[in-house]
C-alpha positions as CSV (number, residue, x, y, z in Angstrom):
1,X,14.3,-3.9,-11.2
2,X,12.4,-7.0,-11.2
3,X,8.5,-7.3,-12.3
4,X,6.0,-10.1,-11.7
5,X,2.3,-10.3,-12.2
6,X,-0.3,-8.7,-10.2
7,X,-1.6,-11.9,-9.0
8,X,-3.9,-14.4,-11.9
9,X,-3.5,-11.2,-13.8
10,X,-1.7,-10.4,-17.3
11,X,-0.6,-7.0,-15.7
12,X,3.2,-6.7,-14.9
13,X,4.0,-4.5,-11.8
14,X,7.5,-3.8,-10.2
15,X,8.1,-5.6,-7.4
16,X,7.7,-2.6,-5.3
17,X,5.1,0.7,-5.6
18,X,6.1,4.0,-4.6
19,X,3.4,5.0,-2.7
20,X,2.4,7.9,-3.2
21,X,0.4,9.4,0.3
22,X,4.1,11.3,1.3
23,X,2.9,14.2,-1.8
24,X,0.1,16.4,-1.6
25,X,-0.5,18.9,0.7
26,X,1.8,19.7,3.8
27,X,-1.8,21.6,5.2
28,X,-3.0,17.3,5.3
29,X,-0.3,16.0,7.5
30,X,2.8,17.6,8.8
31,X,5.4,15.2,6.7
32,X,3.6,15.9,3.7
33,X,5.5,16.8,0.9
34,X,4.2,19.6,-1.6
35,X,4.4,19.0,-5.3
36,X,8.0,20.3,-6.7
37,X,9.6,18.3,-3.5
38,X,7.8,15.1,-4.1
39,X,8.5,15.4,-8.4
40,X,11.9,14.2,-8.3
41,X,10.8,11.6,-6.4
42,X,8.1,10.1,-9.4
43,X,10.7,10.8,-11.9
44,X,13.6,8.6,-9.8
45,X,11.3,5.4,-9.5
46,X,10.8,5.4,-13.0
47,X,14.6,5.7,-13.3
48,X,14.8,2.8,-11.1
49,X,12.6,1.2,-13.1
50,X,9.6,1.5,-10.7
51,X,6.3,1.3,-12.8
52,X,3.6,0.4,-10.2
53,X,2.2,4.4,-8.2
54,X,-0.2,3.7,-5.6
55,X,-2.4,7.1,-4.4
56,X,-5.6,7.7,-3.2
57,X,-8.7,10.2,-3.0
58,X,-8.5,10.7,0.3
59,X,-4.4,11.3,0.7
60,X,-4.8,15.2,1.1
61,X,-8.1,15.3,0.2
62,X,-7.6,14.4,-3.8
63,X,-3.9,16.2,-4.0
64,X,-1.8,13.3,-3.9
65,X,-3.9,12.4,-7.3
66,X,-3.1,15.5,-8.7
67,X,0.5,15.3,-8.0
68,X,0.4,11.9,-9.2
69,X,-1.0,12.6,-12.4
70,X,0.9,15.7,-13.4
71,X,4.0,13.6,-12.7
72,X,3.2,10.6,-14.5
73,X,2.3,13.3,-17.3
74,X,5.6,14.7,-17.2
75,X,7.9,11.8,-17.1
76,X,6.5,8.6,-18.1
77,X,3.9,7.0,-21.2
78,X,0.8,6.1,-19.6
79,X,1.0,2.8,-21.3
80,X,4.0,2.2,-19.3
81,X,3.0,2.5,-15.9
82,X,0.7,1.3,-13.6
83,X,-1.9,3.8,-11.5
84,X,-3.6,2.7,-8.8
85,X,-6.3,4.7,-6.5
86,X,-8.8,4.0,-4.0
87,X,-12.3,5.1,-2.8
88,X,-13.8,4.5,0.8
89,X,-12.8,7.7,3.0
90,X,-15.3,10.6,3.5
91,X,-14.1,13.5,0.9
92,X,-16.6,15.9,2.3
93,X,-18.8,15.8,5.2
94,X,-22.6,15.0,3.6
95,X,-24.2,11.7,3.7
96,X,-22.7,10.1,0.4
97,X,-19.4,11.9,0.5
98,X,-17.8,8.5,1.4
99,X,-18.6,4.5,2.0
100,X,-18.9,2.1,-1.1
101,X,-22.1,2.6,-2.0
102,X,-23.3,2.8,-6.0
103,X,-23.7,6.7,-5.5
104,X,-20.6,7.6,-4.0
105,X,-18.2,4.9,-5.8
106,X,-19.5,6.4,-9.2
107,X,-19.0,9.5,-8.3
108,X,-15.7,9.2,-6.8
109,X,-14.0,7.1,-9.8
110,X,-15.2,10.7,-12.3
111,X,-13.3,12.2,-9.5
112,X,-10.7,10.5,-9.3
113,X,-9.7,10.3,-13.0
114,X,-10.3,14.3,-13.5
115,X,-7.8,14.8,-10.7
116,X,-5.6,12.3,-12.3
117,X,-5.9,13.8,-15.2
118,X,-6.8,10.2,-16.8
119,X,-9.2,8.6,-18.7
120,X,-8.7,5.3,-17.0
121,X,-6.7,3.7,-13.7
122,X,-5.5,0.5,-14.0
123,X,-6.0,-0.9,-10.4
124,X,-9.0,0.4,-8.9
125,X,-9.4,-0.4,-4.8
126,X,-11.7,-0.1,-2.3
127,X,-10.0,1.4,0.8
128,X,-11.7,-0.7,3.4
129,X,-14.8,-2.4,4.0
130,X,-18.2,-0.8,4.3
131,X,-20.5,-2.2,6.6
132,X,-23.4,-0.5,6.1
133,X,-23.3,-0.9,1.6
134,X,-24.4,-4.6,0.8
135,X,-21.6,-6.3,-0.8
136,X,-23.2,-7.0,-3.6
137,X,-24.0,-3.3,-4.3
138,X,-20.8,-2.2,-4.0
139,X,-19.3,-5.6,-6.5
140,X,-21.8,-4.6,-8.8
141,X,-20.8,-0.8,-8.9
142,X,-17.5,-1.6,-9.5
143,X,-18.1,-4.3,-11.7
144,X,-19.6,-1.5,-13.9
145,X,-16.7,0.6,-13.5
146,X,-14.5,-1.8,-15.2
147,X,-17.4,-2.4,-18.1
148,X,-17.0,1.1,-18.4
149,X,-13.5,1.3,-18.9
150,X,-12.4,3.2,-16.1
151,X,-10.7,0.8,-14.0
152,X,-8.5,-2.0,-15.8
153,X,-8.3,-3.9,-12.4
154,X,-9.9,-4.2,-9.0
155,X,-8.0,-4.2,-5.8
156,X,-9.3,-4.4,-1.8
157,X,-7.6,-3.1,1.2
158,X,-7.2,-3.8,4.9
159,X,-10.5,-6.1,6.3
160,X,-10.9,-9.9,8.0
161,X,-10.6,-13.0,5.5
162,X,-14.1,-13.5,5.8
163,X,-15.0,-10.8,4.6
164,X,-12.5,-10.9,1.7
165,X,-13.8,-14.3,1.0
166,X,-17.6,-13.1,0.5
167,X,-16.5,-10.1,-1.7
168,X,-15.0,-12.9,-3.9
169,X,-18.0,-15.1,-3.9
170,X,-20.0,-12.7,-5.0
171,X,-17.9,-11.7,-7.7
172,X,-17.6,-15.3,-8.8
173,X,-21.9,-16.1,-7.8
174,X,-22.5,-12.8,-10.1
175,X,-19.8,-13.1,-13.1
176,X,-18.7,-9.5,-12.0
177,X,-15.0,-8.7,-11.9
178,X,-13.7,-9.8,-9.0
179,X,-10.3,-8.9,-6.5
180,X,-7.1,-9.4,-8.6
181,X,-5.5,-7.9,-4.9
182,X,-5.3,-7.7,-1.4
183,X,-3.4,-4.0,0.1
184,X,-2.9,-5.1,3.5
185,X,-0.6,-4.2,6.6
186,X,1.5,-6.8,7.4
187,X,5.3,-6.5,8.1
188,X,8.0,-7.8,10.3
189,X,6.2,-6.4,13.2
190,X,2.8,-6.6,12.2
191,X,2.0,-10.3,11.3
192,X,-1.3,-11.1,12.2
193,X,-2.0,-11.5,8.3
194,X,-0.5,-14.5,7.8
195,X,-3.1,-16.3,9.8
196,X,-5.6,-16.3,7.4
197,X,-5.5,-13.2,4.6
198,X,-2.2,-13.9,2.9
199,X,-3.2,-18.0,2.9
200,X,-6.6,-16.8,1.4
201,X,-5.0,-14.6,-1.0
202,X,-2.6,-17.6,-1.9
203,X,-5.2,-19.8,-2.9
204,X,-7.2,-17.3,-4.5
205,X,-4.2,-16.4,-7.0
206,X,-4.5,-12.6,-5.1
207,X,-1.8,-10.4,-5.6
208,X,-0.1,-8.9,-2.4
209,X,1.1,-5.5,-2.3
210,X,1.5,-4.9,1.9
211,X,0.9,-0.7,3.0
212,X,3.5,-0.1,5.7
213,X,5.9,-2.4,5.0
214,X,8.8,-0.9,7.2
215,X,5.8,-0.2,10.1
216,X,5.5,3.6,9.1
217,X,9.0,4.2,9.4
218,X,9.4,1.8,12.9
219,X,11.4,-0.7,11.3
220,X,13.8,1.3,9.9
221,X,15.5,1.4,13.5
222,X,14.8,5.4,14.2
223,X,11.9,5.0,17.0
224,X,12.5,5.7,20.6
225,X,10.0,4.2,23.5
226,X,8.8,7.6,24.1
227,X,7.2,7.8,20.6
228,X,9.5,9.8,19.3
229,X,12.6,9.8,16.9
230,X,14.0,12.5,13.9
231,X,11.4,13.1,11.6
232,X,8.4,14.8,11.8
233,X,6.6,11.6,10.9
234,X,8.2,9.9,13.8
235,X,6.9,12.7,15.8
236,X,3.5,13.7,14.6
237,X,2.6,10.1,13.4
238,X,0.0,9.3,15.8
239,X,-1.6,6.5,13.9
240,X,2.0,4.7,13.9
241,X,1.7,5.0,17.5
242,X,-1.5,3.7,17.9
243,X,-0.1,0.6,15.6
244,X,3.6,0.2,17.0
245,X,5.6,0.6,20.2
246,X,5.4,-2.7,22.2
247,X,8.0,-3.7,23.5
248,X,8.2,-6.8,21.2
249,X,7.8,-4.8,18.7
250,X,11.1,-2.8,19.7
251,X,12.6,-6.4,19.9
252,X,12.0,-6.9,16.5
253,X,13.2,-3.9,15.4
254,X,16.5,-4.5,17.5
255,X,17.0,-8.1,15.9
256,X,16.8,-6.2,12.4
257,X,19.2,-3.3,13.3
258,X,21.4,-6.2,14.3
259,X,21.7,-8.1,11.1
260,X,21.7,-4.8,8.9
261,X,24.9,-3.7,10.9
262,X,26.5,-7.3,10.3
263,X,25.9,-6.8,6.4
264,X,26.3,-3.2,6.2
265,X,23.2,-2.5,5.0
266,X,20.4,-0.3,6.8
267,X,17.7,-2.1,9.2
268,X,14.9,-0.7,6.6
269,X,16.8,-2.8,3.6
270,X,16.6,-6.1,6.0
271,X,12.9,-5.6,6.5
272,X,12.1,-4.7,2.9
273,X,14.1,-7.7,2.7
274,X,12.2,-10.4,4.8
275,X,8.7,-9.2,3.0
276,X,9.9,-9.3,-0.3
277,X,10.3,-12.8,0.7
278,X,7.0,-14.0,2.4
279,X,5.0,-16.3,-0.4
280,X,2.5,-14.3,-2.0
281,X,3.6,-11.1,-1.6
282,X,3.7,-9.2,-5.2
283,X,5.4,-5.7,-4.1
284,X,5.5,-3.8,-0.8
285,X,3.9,-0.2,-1.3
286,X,7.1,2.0,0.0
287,X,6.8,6.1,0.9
288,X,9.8,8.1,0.5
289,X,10.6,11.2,1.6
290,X,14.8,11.4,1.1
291,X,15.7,10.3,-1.9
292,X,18.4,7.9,0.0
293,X,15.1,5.9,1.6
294,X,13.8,5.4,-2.5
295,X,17.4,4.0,-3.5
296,X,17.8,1.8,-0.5
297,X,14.6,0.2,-1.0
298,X,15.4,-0.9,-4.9
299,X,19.3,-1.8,-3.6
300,X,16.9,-4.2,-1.1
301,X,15.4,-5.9,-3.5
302,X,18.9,-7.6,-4.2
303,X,19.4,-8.8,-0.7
304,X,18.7,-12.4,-0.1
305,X,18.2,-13.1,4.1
306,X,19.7,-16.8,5.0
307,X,17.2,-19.3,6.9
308,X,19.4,-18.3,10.3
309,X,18.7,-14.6,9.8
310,X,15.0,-14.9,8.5
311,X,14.3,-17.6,12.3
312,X,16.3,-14.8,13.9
313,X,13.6,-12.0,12.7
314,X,10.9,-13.9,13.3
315,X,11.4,-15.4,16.6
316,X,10.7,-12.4,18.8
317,X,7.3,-11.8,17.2
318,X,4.5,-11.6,19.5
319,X,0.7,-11.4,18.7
320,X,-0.9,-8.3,18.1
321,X,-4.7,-7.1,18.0
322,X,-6.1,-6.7,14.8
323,X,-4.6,-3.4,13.7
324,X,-5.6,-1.2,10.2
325,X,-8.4,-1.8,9.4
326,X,-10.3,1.3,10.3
């Protein structure tokens, strides 16, 4: 395994997360995978050496952070590894179930942390943005999280530069904790991010750590044109459909079969590949649900793409709509 920082940070993450939304409750999502199937899978990454676990409140409704904890209770020293969780997502339908406003974010972290089982996480995120919270109210809230000692680290998810940018000026303007990461979607088939988020996060010394980094399965060469394929994420996935399925994006998808069969190695190992390659990018967030998909993706991490092959990927990439971040 090989670790790096989490971007200006101290903290030392492995340069891939298991993430952790494939546990929980099967009731959530049809792929899901209920707690003593999704175990071995906790206790393999930290085999692996795999230290960074990425969840969330809203993955089946605060299950996946009960998973998560009693895992990470079981087989590793919390000193050792790195938690990460995020707030944003409705858990319950009244007014202030959800958003990143003061109210729900302090609510949500006590929440969080008794599921978890934890007294602190280490990266704390906020899922998306909020439009209707003033920035400043929700920097300040979390700002107070981490005086509190609940939160080691703050982290931000899918949303436009711009609005990246602000959340770091105020941070900076108010001498509040401010983003040590970005969790965006970007991968080979989804590269609108490189316009402007990953060379904002670049030369703000943000950490990386891509959702989706083989396109919700897409990339690793299963999909059909009729939205289809053999798992029951390829068939019940209807946000990768919303996402994916261009015929571009099928060209892409091609060009990376093509060069995994020419090295032996699987199409999802030559994507895993190419990211762990871009500039700034600190680890891919990777779901597993075979155990084979969790190996493959640490054998990737020893795969180096020449300057033909990485031309060859990117070539066939064709703009997309701004995708993920609703």
């Amino acid at each position: 395994m090989q670790y790096t920082a989490l971007g200006r940070t101290g903290l030392k993450v492995s340069r891939l997360c298991l993430g952790m939304m494939t546990y929980g409750s099967p009731a959530w999502r049809d792929w899901i995978l209920p707690e003593e199937a999704a175990r071995p899978f906790v206790k393999r990454a930290l085999e692996l050496g795999i230290n960074f676990f990425d969840t969330a409140d809203a993955y089946s409704l605060g299950v996946s952070e009960e998973v998560t904890g009693r895992a990470i209770k079981d087989f590793a020293r919390r000193d050792e590894v790195v938690i990460a969780t995020k707030v944003f997502f409705a858990m319950g339908d009244k007014p202030n179930r959800g958003g990143l406003s003061r109210k729900h974010i302090l609510h949500a972290i006590d929440d969080s942390l008794t599921r978890l089982g934890m007294d602190y996480v280490d990266l704390y995120q906020i899922h998306r943005w909020d439009a209707e919270t003033p920035i400043e109210e929700t920097m300040e809230a979390l700002n107070d999280v981490v005086r509190a000692g609940k939160a080691l680290y703050l982290g931000a998810s899918s949303m436009y530069a711009w609005q990246f940018s602000r959340a770091l000026h105020t941070a900076d303007r108010h001498g509040w904790t401010r983003f040590a990461s970005m969790q965006n979607h970007y991968n080979l088939v989804y590269r609108e991010e490189e316009r402007e988020m990953m060379p904002l996060c670049r030369a703000e010394g943000v950490g990386v750590i891509p959702w989706s980094p083989l396109a919700r399965g897409f990339l690793a060469g299963n999909r059909t044109r009729d939205k289809s394929g053999d798992t029951a994420r390829a068939k019940s996935d209807e946000f990768a459909h919303h996402l994916y399925y261009r015929d571009d994006d099928f060209a892409v998808a091609d060009r990376a079969a093509d060069i995994a069969k020419q090295r032996g190695v699987s199409p999802a190992q030559v994507a895993l590949a190419w990211l762990l390659a871009q500039p700034g990018v600190t680890a891919p967030i990777v779901g597993a649900s075979k155990m084979p998909h969790l190996e493959e993706a640490v054998a990737a991490l020893a795969i180096r793409l020449t300057d033909e092959e990485r031309a060859r990927l990117e070539s066939a990439y064709q703009p997309h709509p701004v995708l993920g971040h609703s």
